[in-house]
N, C-alpha and C positions, 0 to 999 in steps of 0.2 A: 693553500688556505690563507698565507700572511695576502696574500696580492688581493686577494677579495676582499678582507678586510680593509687592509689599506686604502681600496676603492669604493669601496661602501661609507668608511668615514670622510674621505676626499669628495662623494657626490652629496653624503648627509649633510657634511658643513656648509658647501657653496649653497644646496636649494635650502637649508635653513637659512642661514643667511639671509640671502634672498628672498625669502617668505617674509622674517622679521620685517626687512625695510619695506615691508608690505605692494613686493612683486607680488605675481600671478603666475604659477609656474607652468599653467596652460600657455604662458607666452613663449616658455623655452621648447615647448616641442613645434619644430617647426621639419617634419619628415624631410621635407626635400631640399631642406639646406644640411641634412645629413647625407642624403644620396647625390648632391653635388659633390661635398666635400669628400667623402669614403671612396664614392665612387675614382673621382681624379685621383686620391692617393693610391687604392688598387691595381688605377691604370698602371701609374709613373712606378708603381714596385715593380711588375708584371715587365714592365719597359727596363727596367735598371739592372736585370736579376735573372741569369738562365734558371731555367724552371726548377734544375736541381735543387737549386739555392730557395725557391720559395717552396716547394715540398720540406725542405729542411728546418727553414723559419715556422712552418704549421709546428712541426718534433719538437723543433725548442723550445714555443709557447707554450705546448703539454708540460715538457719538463718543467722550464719555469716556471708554471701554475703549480704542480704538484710537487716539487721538490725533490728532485728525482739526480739528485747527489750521490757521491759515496757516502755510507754512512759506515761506523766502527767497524760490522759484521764482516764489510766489504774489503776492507784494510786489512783485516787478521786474516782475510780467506786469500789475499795476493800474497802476502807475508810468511802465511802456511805452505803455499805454493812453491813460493820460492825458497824457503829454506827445503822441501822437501828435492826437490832441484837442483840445488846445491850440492845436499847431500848427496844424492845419486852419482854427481858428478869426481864427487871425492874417493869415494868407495864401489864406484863398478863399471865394468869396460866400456868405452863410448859406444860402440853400438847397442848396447843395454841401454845405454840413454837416449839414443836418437831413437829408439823408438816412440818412445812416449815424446816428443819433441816431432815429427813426422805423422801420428795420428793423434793426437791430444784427445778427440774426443771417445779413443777407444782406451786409452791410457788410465789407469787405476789412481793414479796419481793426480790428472787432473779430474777425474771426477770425484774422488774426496772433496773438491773443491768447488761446486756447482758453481755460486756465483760469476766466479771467473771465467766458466767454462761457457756461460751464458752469453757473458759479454766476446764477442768473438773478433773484432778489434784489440782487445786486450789479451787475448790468449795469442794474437796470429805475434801481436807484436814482443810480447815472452821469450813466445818458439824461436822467433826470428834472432834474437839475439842471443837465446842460450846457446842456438846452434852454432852461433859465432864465436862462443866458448868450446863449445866441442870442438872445430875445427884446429883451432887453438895456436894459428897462425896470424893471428890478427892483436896489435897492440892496443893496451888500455885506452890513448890517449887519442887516437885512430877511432875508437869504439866509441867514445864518448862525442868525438867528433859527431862524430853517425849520428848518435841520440840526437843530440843536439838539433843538428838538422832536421830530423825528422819531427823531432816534438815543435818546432817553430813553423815548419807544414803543417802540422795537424795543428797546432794551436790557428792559425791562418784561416784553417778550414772552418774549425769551428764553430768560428767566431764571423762568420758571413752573414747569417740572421742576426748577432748584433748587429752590425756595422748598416745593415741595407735598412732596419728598420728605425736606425737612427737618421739616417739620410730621409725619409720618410716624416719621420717626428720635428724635423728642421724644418720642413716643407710643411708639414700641415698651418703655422700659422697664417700661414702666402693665401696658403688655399681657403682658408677663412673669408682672406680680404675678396678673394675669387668671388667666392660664392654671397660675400655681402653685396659687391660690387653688383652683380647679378639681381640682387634687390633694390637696392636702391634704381638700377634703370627700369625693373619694375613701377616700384612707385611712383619715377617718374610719368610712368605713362597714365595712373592716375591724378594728376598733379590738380584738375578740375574739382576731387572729389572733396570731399568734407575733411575737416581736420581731424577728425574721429579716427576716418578710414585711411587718411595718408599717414598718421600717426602709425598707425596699428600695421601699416606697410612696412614703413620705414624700420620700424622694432622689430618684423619677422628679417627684415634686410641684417641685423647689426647682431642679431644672433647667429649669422655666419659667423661672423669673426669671432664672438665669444667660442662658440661648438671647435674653431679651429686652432685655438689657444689650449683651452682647454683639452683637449685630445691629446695635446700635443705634450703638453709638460704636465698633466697628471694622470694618464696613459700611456700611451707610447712611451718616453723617454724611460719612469721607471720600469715598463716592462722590458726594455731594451736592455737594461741594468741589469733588472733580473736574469734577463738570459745570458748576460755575460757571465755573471755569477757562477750560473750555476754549470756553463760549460768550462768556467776555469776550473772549479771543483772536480769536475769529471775527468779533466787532463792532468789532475794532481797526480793520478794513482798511478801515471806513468812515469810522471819524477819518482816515485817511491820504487818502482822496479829500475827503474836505471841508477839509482842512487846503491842499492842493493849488486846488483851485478857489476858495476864498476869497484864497487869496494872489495869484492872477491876476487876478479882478477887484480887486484893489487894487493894480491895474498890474505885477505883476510878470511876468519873461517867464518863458514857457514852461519854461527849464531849472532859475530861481531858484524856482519856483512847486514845480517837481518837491521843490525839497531840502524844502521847508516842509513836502510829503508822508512825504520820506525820516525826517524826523528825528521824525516822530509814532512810528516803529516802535522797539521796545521793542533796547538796545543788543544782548542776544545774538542776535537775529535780524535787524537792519537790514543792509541788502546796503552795499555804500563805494560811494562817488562812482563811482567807476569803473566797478564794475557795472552800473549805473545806467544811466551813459552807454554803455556797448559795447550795453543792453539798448535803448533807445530808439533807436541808431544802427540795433540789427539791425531794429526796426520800422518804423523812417521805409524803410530801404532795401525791406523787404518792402514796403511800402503803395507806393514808388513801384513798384516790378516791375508788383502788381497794378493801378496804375492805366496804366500802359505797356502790360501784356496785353487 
């Protein structure tokens, strides 16, 4: 919602604007000096970008328009998760726990937890390293290694609809000049005609380069932003599980391991202690019902 707004006051002020100093703002639609311009920037993305990568970029304009973040709910439901995980791990024989770590989605433990259990990137990458706990062969500083790497892959990945549609938003001013450039040898060809209609050529010419200015830095660029935004957001929740499972295999318990995760989360969204705990209280008590039923 904030992007529409934001775009709605960025298009009100420039045609206000432009109305005041008593433009015509029949002169700024000028259709096919936008299908010059879109069209070449579609091309050159199309060109720059295996397809995965532009089916990818469509996902993240969704998210970035709607805001499609972690939010508190989502924090306390990995948090609950994981302390319930923890626990398991202190108090019953590893094969009791590699079960539910081996099928997740039939596991009573992770569906106390839907959220999580939705996101299936988050859940694969959980399993993947609790089980590296249970093996129990593997050193802390080894394991973090791991993270590491792999969150600066996935960070890498995520981040390709940024990056491609910034390349893109650099290039749209070029393509402005393109597509004036393309007017002006229009008008050229009426050069014989009246000053009226060379006038009136010339100006549909010089609204290329405005349309590709404009695109560029109060479109594209902030939507590019946005989408970075809100894909670092979404790679946060995995620092908060690695920050949690590293602090337990370096002995800490289960609830101190939790905070290690708590306090990776950014201050206007971290849920208080309290939450936290009435959140893993209400888990532990579901997990035992479902192993009672």
């Amino acid at each position: 919602m904030s992007f529409f707004i934001g775009l709605i006051i960025a298009i009100g002020s420039m045609l206000g604007g432009f109305m005041a100093l008593g433009g015509k703002v029949s002169v700024i639609w000028q259709p096919f000096e936008f299908v010059i311009i879109g069209g070449i920037a579609l091309g050159i993305f199309i060109i720059a970008n295996p397809m995965s990568t532009v089916k990818d970029t469509g996902k993240a304009i969704k998210e970035a328009i709607a805001g499609d973040v972690p939010k508190r709910d989502d924090y306390l439901a990995i948090l609950g998760l994981l302390f319930n995980l923890l626990r398991e791990l202190r108090s019953k024989a590893r094969n009791e726990v590699e079960a539910h770590i081996d099928d997740p989605h039939n596991s009573p433990i992770f569906n106390n937890f839907p959220r999580v259990l939705k996101n299936q990137e988050l859940t694969n990458f959980v399993c993947d390293y609790v089980r590296l706990l249970i093996i129990g062969n593997a050193r802390p500083h080894e394991i973090e290694s791991l993270m590491d790497e792999e969150l600066v892959t996935m960070r890498r990945h995520k981040l390709k609809p940024y990056n491609s549609l910034t390349v893109v938003s650099e290039a749209l001013p070029a393509l402005g000049i393109v597509a004036a450039v393309l007017g002006i040898v229009k008008a050229m060809g009426a050069i014989d005609q009246s000053p009226a209609i060379l006038g009136s050529l010339i100006g549909a010419a010089l609204i290329g380069t405005f349309i590709g200015i404009f695109t560029s830095y109060a479109v594209l660029t902030p939507l590019a932003q946005k989408i970075k935004l809100t894909r670092e957001k979404q790679a946060r929740i995995y620092i908060i599980v690695k920050q949690t499972l590293l602090a337990y295999m370096n002995g800490a318990l289960p609830q101190i391991a939790l905070e290690h995760g708590r306090k990776a989360i950014s201050a206007p969204e971290r849920p208080t202690i309290d939450e936290v705990e009435n959140e893993t209280v209400i888990g532990r008590n579901d997990a035992a019902a479902a192993e009672a039923a």
